[in-house]
PLY file of the C-alpha trace (Angstrom):
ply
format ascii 1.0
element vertex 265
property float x
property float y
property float z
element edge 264
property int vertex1
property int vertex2
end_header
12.72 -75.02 24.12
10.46 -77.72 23.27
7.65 -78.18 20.89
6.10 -81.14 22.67
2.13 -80.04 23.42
1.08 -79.94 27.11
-2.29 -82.45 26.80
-5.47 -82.22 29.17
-7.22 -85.92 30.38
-9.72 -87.71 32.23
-10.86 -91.09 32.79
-14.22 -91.47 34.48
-16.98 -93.85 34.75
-20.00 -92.86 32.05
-23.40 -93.76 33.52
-25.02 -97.30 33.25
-26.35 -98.48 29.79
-28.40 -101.85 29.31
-26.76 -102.90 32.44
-22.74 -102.07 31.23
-20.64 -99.63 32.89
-18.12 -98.15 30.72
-15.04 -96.14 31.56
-14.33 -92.58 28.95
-10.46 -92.30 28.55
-10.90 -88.41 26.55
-7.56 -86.35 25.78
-7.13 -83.11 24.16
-4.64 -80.50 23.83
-5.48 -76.80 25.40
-7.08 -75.88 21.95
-9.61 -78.40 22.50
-8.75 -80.66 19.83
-9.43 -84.48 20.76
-6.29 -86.95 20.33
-7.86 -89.39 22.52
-11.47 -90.33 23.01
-11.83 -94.05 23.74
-14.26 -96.43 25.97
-13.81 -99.43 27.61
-15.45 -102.15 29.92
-15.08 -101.12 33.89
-13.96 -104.82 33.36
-10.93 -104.10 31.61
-9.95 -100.51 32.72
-6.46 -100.84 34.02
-2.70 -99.20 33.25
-1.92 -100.76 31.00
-5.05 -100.23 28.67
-4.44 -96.63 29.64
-0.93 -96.73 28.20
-1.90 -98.39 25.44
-4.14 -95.43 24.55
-2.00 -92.99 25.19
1.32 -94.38 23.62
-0.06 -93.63 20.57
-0.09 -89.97 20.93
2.75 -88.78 18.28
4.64 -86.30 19.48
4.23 -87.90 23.03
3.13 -85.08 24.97
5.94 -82.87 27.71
2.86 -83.27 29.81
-0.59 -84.63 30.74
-2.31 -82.38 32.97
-5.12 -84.12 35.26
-8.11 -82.50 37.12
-10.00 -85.54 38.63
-8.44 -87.16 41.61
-9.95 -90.44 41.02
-8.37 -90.27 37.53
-4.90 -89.65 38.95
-3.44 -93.23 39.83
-4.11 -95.36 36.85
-2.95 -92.42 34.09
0.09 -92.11 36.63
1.21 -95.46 35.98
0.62 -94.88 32.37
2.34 -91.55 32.33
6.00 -93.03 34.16
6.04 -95.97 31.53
5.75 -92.79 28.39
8.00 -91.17 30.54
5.97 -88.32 30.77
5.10 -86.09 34.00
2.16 -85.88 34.90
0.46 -82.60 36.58
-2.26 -82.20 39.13
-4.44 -79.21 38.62
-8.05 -77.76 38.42
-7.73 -75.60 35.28
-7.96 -77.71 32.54
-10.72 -75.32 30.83
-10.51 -76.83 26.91
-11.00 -80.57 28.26
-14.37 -79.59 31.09
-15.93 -77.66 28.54
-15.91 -81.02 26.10
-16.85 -83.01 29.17
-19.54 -80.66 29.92
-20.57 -80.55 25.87
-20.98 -83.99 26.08
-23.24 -84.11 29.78
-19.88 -85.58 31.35
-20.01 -84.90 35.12
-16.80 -82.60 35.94
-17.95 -81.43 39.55
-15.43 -82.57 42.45
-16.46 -83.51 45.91
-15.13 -81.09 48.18
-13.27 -81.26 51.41
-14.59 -79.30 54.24
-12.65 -76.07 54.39
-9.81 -76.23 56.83
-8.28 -73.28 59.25
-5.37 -71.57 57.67
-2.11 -71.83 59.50
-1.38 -69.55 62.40
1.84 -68.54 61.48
0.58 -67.62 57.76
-2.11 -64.90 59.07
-1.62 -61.35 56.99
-1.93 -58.12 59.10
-5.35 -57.29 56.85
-7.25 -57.76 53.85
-9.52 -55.64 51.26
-11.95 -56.54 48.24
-10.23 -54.85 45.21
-10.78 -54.76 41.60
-9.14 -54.00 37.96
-10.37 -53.98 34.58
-10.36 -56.20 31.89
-8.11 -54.39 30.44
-5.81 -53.84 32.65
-5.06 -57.35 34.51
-2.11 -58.00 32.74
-0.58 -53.82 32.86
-1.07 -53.45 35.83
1.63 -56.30 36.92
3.96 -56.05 33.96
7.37 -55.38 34.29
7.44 -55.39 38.17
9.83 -57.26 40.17
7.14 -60.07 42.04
9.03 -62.77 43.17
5.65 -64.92 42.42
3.52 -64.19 39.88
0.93 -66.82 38.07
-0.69 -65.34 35.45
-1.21 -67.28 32.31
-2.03 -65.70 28.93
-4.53 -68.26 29.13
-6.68 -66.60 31.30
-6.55 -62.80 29.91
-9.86 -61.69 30.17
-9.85 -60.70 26.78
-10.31 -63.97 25.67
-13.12 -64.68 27.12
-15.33 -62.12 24.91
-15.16 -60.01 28.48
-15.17 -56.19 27.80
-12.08 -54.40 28.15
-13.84 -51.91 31.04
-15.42 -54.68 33.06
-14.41 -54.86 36.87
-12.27 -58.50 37.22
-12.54 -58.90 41.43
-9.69 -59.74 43.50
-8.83 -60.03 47.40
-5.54 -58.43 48.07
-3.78 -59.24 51.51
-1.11 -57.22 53.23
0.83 -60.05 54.76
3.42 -57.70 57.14
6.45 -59.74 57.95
4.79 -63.04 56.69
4.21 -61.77 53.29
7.00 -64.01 51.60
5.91 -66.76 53.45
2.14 -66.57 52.80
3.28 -66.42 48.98
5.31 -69.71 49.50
2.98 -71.76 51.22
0.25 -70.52 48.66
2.31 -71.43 45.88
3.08 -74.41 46.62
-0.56 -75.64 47.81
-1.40 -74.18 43.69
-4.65 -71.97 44.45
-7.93 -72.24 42.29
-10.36 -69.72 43.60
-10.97 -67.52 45.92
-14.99 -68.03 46.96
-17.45 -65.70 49.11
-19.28 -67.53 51.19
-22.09 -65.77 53.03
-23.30 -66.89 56.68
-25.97 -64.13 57.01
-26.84 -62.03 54.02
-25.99 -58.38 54.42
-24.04 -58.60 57.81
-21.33 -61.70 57.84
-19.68 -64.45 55.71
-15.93 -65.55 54.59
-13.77 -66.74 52.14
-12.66 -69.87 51.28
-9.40 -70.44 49.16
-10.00 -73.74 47.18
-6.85 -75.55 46.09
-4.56 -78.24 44.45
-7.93 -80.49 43.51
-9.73 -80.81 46.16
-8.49 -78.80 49.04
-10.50 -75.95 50.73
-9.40 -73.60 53.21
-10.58 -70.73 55.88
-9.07 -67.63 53.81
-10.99 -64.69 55.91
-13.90 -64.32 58.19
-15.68 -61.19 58.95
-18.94 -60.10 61.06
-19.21 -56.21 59.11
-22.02 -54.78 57.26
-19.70 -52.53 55.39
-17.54 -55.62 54.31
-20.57 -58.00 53.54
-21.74 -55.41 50.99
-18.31 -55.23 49.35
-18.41 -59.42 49.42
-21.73 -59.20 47.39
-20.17 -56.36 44.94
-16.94 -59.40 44.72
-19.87 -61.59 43.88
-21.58 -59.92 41.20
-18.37 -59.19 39.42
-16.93 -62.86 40.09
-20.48 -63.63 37.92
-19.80 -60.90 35.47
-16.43 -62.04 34.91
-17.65 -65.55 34.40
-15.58 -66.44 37.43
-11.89 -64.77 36.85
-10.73 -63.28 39.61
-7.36 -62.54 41.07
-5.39 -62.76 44.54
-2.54 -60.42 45.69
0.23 -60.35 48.29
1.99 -57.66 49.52
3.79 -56.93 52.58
1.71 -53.47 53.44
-0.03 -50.36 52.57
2.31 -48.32 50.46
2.01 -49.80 46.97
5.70 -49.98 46.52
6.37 -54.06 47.20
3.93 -56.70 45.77
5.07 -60.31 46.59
2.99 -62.74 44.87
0.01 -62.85 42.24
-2.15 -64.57 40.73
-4.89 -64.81 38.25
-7.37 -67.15 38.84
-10.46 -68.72 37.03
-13.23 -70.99 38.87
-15.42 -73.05 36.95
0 1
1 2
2 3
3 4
4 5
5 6
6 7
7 8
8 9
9 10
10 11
11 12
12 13
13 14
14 15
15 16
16 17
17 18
18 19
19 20
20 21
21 22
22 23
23 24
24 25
25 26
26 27
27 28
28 29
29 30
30 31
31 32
32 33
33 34
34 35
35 36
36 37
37 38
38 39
39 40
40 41
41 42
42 43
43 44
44 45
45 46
46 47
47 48
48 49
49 50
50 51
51 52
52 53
53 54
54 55
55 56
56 57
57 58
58 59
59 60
60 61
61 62
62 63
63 64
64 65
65 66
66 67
67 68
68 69
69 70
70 71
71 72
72 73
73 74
74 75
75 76
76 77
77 78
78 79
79 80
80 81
81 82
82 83
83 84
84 85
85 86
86 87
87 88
88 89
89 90
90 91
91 92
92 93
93 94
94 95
95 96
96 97
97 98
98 99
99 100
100 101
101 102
102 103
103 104
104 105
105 106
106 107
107 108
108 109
109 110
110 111
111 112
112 113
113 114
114 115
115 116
116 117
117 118
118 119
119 120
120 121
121 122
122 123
123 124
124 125
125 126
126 127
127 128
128 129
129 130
130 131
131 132
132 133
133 134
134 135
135 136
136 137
137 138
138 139
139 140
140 141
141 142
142 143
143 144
144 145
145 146
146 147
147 148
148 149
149 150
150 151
151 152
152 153
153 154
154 155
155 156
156 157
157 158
158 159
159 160
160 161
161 162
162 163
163 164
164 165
165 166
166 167
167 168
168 169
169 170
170 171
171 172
172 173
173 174
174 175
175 176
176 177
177 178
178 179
179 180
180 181
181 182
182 183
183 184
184 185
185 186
186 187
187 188
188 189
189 190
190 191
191 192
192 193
193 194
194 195
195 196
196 197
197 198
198 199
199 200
200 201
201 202
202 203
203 204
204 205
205 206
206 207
207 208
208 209
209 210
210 211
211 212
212 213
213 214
214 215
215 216
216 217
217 218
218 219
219 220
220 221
221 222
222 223
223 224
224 225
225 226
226 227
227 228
228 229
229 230
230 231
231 232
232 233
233 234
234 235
235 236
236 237
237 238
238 239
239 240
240 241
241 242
242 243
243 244
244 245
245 246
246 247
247 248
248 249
249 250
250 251
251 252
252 253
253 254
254 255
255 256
256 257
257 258
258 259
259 260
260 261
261 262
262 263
263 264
């Protein structure tokens, strides 16, 4: 088992002063304590000033977790010559909430949402929900083949009340339950979003993945099910945005194949 920390970075253009653009190379662990936080010239942004930043860093880190996809190719390069892996992913909470402490943009552009695979459609869906104190209990010590829920994320430590509804979608994915779970494991879901076409009567839901990706999760024309989207809503809101997504291949209760616990910023 190693000790070596996981880190969180970006590097991203700050705004224009007296006519000089600088790049922000900021690092921190999942704490939120800096180890990095230097600027330089757009001029002279490259790898290797990168690596020299981060080559410093004592232990060097298992790995360097990016959100930004702009950010990914120059701390890339620097990450192979450490030696160090570098991962792609949205949920970097410690380092956006110093970004956003500091008036650091941290929002994405978005891809417009594509149709989900065919072959991937489950047989139905519901809204469902669990408490805050529950989350983790109620998936415990089951057999799930895939199951993403980091301590991280337990409500708890989020100052959330331990009887406050978290939201989740669960999908009954009949004979392509396993594979649903695959492909959605490996695309690494962020957030599962209620988008509304007409208030009250229709809308959808988009998964958003990976860093950028967006997809066509569910689309429904239903009164019934448009008022159960806004209840998702309010208690997405309430739960300052954690949420959770379940598999399972039907209606009895007995088999769940994948979960996940999710948080969107």
């Amino acid at each position: 088992m190693t000790n070596e920390p996981i880190l969180q970075a970006d590097l991203t253009k700050l705004p224009s002063r007296n006519s000089q653009i600088d790049w922000l190379l900021l690092v921190c662990d999942g704490e939120g304590n800096v180890v990095v936080d230097e600027t330089c010239p757009q001029s002279n942004v490259n790898s290797d000033w990168v690596f020299s930043q981060l080559k410093t860093l004592q232990p060097l880190p298992q790995a360097i977790q990016v959100f930004r996809p702009q950010a990914v190719g120059l701390l890339q390069r620097a990450a192979d010559e450490l030696g160090v892996s570098l991962e792609t992913t949205r949920r970097t909470l410690a380092l956006k909430s110093i970004l956003q402490q500091r008036g650091v943009n941290i929002d994405l552009e978005q891809a417009p949402p594509q149709p989900l695979p065919e072959n991937l459609w489950g047989d139905q869906w519901r809204f469902v929900s669990l408490s805050a104190g529950d989350v983790f209990e109620a998936f415990s010590g089951r057999p799930i083949p895939i199951q993403e829920m980091p301590a991280s994320l337990n409500p708890l430590n989020f100052g959330i009340a331990s009887n406050t509804p978290i939201p989740g979608i669960l999908i009954y994915g009949g004979r392509q339950s396993m594979q649903l779970a695959r492909w959605l494991w490996e695309v690494k879901p962020y957030g599962v979003t209620y988008i509304p076409t007409e208030t009250g009567k229709s809308g959808g839901l988009v998964l958003e993945s990976g860093l950028r990706d967006r997809w066509i999760l569910a689309t429904f024309e239903d009164e019934a099910v448009a008022k159960a989207a806004e209840t998702y809503q309010q208690r997405f809101l309430a739960s300052q945005g954690l949420h959770f997504l379940v598999i399972e291949p039907d209606e009895s209760g007995m088999t769940t194949t994948a979960v996940w616990l999710l948080k969107r910023d």
